[in-house]
C-alpha positions in Angstrom: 0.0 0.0 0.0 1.3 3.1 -1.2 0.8 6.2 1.9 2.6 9.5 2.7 2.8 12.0 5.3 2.5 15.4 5.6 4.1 18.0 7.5 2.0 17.6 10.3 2.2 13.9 10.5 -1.0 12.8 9.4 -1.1 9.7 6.9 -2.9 9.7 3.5 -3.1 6.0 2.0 -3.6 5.4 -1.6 -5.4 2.4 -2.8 -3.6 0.5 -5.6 -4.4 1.3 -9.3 -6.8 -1.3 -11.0 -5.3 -3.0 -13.9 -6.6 -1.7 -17.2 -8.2 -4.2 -20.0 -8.6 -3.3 -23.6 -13.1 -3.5 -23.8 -14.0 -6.0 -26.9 -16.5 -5.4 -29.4 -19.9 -7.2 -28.1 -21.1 -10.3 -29.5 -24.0 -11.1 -31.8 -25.5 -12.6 -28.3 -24.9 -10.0 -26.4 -26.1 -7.2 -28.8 -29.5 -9.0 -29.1 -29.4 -9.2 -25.6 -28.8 -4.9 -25.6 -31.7 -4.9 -28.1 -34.0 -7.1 -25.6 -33.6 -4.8 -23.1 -34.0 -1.7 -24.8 -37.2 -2.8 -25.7 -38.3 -4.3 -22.2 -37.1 -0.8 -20.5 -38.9 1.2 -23.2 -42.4 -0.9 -22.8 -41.6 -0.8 -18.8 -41.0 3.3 -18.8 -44.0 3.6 -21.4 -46.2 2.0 -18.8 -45.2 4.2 -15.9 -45.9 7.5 -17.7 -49.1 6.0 -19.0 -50.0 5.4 -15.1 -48.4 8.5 -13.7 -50.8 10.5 -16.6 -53.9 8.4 -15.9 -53.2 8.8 -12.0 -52.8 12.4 -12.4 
């Protein structure tokens, strides 16, 4: 663990740096996946402001 001190003695501890990764293009799986889920979260927030208009 990396840590210092400063003039007046108090200690400041650094956490260690994460090791970085290169991100990978997603798969034909996983982007149908994305489109799912668009789709579910756009039906899902359709349905909320039709209930918060018909409430209100």
């Amino acid at each position: 663990m990396i840590s210092t001190t400063d003039e007046r003695g108090v200690i400041n501890n650094f956490a260690k740096d994460p090791k970085t990764r290169v991100a990978e293009y997603p798969s034909p799986a996983e982007q149908r996946t994305y489109w799912l889920m668009g789709i579910a979260t756009t039906i899902l927030m359709a349905g909320v402001f039709a209930i918060a208009y018909a409430v209100s």
